[in-house]
N, C-alpha and C positions, 0 to 999 in steps of 0.2 A: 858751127860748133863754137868758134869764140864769142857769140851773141849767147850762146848757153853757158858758158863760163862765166861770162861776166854775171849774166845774172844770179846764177845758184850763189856765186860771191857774194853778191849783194845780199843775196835772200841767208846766206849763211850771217852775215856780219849783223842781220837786223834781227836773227833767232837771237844773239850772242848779247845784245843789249836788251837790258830786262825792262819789262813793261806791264800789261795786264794779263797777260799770257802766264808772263812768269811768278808774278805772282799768283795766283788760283793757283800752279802747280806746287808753287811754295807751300802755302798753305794746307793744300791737300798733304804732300809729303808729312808737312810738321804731326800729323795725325798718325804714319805706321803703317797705313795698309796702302800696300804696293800696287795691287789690282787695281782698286778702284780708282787710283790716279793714273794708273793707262791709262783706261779709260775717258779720264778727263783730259790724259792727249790726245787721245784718238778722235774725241770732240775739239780740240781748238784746232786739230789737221784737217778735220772736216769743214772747219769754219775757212782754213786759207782753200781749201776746194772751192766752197761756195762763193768767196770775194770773188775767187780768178773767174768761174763760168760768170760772174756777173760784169763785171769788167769788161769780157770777149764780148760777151752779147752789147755790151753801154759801148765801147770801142768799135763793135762791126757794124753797129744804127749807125754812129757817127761817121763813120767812113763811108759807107754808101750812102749818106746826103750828102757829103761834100769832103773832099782830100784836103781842103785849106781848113776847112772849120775841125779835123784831124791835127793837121800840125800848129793849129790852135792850141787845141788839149796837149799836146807834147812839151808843146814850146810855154805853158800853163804848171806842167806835169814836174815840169825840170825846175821852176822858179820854184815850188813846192815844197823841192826836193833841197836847192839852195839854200831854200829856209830852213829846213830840218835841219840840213850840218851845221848851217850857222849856230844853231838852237843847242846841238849836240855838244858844241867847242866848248861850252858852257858847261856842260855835265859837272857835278859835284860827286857823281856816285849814287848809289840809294843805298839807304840804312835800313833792314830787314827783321832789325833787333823787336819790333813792336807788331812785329804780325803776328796772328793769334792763325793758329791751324783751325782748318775746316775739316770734319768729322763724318762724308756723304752716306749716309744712311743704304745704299747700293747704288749700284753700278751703271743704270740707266740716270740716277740722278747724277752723278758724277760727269757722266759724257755730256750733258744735257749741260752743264754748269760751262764746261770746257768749250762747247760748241757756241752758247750763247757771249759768252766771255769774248769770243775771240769775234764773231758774226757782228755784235752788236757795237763793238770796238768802230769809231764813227771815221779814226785816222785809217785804217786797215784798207778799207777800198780805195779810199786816195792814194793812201802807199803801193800797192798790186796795180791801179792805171798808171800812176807817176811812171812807177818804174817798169814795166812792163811796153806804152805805148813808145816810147823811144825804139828798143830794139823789136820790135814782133807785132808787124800789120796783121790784123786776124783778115783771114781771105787767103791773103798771099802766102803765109806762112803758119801752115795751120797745125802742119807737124810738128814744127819747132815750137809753140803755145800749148800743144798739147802735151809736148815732152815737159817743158817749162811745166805745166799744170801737175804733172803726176808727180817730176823732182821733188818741187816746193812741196810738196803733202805730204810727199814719205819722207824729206827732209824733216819736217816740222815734227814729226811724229817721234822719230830715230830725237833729236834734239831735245824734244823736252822727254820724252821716256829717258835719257841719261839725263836728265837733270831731276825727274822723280826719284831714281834711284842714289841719285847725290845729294840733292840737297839735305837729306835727312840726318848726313853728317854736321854736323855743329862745325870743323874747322873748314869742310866744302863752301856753309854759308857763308864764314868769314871770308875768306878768298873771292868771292864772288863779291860781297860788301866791299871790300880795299881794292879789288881791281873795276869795279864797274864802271869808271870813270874814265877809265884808260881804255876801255872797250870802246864807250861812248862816243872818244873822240876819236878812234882810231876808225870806227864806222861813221865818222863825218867828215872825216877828211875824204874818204875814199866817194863818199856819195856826196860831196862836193863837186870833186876832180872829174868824175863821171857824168855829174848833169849838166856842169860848162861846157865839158866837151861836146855830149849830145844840144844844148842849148846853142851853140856856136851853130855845128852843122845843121839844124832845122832852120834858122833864122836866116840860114843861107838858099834855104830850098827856100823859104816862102819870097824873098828877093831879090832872086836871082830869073 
């Protein structure tokens, strides 16, 4: 149970800094219609489904040919992750003043946008093994990866559906513009503190 909280934390803090996710859903809102930007949640939720089973399956090859070349990827996974907060500390914010709305002609195009936006996103699987093989050997813990799996997806969904519904306000954007930075770093401190920690104890399995 505390390997499922840390995570959804994680997975909550990294919905809350905005990216290409949030933008499409920007976008989409700046346009009015409500529906078909569900639906272009319900496609980038789909897309963190499709990372995680791709992960589990890239993470369960690698385990069953070898448990060191595993905490390999971990101990790879976390330096990764090091870097991103490093990266994060930086944050200046983003400025959302110059995006033009996208107009999806129906609904099937919409989800199709959402789904490839987030699939094709090249950081997104790195980020789902980074932070996923530290806590949860697929084999060993299959229920808690699957719980993890289904969270993050209705997570993702629930999140950016209330940010469809918000951002369409003009002072929601600003809020989100003047605090993004403060998000930023506040989600790299944390996946900082998290991947030393986990980076400490793997470095001790493999030489000990």
């Amino acid at each position: 149970m505390d390997k499922l909280v840390i995570l959804v934390g994680i997975h909550f803090l990294a919905l809350a800094s905005p990216g290409p996710d949030f933008i499409v859903v920007l976008r989409s809102s700046l346009a009015g219609k409500l529906r078909r930007t569900l639906f272009c949640c319900a496609g980038i939720a789909l897309g963190v489904a499709s990372h995680l089973l791709l992960a589990y399956f890239g993470l369960s090859l690698i385990l069953s040919q070898s448990g060191f070349l595993y905490s390999v990827i971990v101990v790879i996974g976390c330096v990764w992750l090091i870097n991103m907060g490093l990266s994060g500390l930086k944050s200046q914010g983003s400025n959302f003043s110059g995006v033009n709305q996208i107009d999806y002609s129906n609904h099937f195009t919409a989800f199709r946008d959402g789904y490839l936006t987030n699939l094709l996103n090249p950081k997104a699987l790195v980020y789902f093994v980074s932070v996923i093989s530290p806590f949860v050997r697929p084999g060993e813990e299959n229920i808690l990866y699957a719980a993890v799996g289904f969270i993050f997806t209705i997570m993702t969904f629930i999140w950016f559906s209330f940010l469809a519904v918000s951002l369409n306000t003009f002072v929601v954007r600003k809020l989100f513009e003047k605090y993004a930075c403060y998000i930023d770093r506040f989600f790299s401190i944390v996946i900082l503190g998290l991947a030393c920690y986990m980076l400490y104890h793997e470095i001790q399995k493999l030489f000990v």
